[in-house]
C-alpha positions as CSV (number, residue, x, y, z in Angstrom):
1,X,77.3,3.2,-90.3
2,X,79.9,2.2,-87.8
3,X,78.3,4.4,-85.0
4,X,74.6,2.1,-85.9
5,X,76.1,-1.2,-85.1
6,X,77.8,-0.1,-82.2
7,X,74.6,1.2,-80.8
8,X,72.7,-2.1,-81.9
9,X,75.8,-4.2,-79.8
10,X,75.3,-1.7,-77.3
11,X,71.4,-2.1,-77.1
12,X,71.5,-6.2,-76.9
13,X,73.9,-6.6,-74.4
14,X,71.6,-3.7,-72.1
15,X,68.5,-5.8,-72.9
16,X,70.4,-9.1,-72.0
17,X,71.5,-7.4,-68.7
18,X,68.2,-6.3,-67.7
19,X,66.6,-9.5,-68.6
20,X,69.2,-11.3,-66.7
21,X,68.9,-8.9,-63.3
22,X,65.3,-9.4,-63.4
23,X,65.6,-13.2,-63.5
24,X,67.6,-13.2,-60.3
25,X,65.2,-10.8,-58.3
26,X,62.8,-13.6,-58.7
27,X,62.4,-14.9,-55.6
28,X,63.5,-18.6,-54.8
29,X,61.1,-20.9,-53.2
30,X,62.7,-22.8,-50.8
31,X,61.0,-25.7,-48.5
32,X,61.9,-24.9,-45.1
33,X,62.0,-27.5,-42.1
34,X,59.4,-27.2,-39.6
35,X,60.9,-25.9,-36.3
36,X,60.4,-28.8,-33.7
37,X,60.5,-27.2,-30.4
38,X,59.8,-30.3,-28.2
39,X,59.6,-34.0,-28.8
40,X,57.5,-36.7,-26.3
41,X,57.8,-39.9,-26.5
42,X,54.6,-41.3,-24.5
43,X,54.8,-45.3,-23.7
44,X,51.6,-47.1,-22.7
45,X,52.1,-50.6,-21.2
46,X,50.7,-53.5,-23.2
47,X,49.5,-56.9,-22.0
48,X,50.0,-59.8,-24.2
49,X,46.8,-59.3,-25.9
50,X,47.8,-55.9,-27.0
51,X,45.4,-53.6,-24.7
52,X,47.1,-50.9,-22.5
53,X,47.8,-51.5,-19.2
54,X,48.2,-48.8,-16.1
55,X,49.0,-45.5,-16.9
56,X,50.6,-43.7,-19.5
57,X,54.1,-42.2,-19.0
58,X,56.0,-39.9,-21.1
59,X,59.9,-38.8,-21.5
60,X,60.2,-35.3,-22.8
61,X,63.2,-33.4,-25.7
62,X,62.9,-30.0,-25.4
63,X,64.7,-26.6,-27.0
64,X,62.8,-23.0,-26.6
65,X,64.8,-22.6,-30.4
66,X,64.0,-25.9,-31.7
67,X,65.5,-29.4,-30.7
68,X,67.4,-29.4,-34.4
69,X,68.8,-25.8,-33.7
70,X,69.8,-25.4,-30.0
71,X,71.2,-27.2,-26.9
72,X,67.7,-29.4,-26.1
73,X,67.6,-30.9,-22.4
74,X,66.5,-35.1,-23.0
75,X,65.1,-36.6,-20.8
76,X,66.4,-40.5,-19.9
77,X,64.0,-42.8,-20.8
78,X,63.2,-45.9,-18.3
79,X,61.7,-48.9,-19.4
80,X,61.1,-52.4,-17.8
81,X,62.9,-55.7,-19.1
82,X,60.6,-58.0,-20.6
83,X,57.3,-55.2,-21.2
84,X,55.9,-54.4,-24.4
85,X,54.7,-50.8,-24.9
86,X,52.8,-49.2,-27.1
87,X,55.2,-46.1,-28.2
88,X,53.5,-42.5,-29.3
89,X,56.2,-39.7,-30.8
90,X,54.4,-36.4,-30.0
91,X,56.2,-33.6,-32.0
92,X,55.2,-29.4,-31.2
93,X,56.5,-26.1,-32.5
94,X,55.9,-24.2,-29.0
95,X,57.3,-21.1,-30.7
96,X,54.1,-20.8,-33.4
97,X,51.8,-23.0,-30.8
98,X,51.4,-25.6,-33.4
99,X,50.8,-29.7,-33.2
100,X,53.3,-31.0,-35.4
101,X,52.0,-34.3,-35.2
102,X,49.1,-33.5,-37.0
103,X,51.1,-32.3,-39.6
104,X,53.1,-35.3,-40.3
105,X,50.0,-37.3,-39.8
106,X,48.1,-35.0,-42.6
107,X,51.1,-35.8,-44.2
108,X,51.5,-39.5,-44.0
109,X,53.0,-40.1,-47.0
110,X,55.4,-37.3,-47.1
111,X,56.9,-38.5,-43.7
112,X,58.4,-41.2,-41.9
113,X,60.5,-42.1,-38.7
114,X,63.4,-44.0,-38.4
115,X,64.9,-45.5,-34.8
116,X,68.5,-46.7,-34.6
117,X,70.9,-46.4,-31.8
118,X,72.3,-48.9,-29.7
119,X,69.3,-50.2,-28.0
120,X,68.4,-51.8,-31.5
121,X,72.0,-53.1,-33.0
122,X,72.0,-54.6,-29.6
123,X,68.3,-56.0,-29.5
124,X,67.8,-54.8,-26.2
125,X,64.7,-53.1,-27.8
126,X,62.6,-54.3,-31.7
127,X,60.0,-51.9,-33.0
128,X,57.3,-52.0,-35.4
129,X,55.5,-49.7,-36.6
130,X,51.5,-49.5,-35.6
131,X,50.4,-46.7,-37.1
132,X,46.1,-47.0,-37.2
133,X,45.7,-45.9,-40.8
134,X,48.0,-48.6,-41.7
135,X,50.8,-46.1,-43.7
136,X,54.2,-46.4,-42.3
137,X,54.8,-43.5,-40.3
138,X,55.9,-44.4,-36.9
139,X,53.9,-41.6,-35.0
140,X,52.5,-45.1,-33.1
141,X,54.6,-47.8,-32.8
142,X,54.9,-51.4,-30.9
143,X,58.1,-51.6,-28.6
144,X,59.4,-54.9,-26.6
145,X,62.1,-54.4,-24.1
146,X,64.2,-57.9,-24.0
147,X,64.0,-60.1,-21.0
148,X,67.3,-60.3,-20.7
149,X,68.8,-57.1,-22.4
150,X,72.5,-57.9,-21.2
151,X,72.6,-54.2,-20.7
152,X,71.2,-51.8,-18.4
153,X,72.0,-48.4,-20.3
154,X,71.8,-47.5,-24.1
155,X,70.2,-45.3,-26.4
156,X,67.5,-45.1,-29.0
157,X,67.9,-42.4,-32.2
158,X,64.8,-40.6,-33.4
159,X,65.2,-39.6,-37.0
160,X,62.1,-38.0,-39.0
161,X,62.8,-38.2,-43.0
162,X,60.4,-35.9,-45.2
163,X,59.9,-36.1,-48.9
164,X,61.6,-39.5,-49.2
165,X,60.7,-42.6,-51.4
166,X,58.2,-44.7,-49.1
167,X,59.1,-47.8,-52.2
168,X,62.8,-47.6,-51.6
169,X,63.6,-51.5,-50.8
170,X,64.2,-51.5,-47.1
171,X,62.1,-48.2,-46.0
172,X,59.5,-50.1,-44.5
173,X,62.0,-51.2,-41.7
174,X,61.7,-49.0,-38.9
175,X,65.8,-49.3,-38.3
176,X,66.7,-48.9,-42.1
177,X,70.1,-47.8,-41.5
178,X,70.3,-46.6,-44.8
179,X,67.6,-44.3,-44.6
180,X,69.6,-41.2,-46.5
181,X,69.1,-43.7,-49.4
182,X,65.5,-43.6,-49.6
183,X,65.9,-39.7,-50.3
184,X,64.6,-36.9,-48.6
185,X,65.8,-34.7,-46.1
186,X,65.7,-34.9,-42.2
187,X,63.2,-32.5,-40.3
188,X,64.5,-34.5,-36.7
189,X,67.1,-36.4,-35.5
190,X,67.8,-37.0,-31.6
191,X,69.0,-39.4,-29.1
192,X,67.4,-40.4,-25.7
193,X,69.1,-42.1,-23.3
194,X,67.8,-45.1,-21.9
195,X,67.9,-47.2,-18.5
196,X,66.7,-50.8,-18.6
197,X,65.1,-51.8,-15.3
């Protein structure tokens, strides 16, 4: 009788460890980061009725690993005092050829930038977002450079947020500060120098 229960114990606990070795084969699904390879911030020149003026010109962040997991070069970015520009953040993964723009614009409401930095808390630059289907992104945006910035060199931080809370009360501002707070996780965050002429 003692050798039956013994072998009853011994039958449970085998079950419960084969149950629980099964359970952690399972594989976890885990939401990886896109792999930015190279960032472009393209500036087109705007009169004061808002239509582009001149040519387009664009200032370049690049890593062959990815701009979040290497060394990337960045380019300085020169603007003019007193021009507004129409500002376009072109993101591509050049290690799968892929347009991750498109992607974040698929995904509008999954995605949003953020721009900080020095050139803001100092009001050399203000930003809005522009974005033609209306939903705060910040793939298009509206930039003035001050007419007298004070300053000739500064910097502007790009951040991209994924999965956050669009609702969260100050996420509509492009230079939320407190952008962790609004959830989510970052896919980008990088600093370009900039020269005011």
């Amino acid at each position: 009788m003692k050798l039956f229960k013994n072998s009853s114990l011994f039958a449970a606990v085998l079950f419960s460890a084969v149950l629980f070795s099964c359970k952690s084969e399972d594989p976890v699904i885990e939401n990886d980061e896109e792999v930015i390879t190279d960032v472009t911030l393209k500036f087109t020149e705007l009169d004061d009725s808002g239509n582009p003026v001149g040519d387009s010109f664009e200032f370049l962040a690049s890593d062959p690993q990815g701009v979040e997991l290497g060394t990337p070069t960045i380019e300085t970015v020169t603007l003019d005092k007193g021009k507004t520009y129409r500002l376009d953040v072109l993101l591509y993964n050049s290690i799968a050829n892929e347009d991750i723009t498109e992607e974040v614009q698929e995904e509008s409401d999954e995605h949003q930038f953020f721009f900080l930095g020095s050139a803001f808390t100092s009001n050399i630059l203000t930003i809005s977002y522009d974005d033609p289907s209306g939903e705060l992104i910040g793939l298009q945006n509206t930039l003035t450079v001050s007419s007298s910035p004070g300053a000739t060199a500064t910097e502007m931080r790009v951040i991209l947020r994924h999965d956050l809370d669009k609702s969260y009360p100050g996420a509509n501002n492009p230079n939320f500060t407190n952008f962790a707070q609004a959830g989510g996780e970052t896919d980008l965050d990088i600093t370009f120098p900039i020269e005011i002429n």
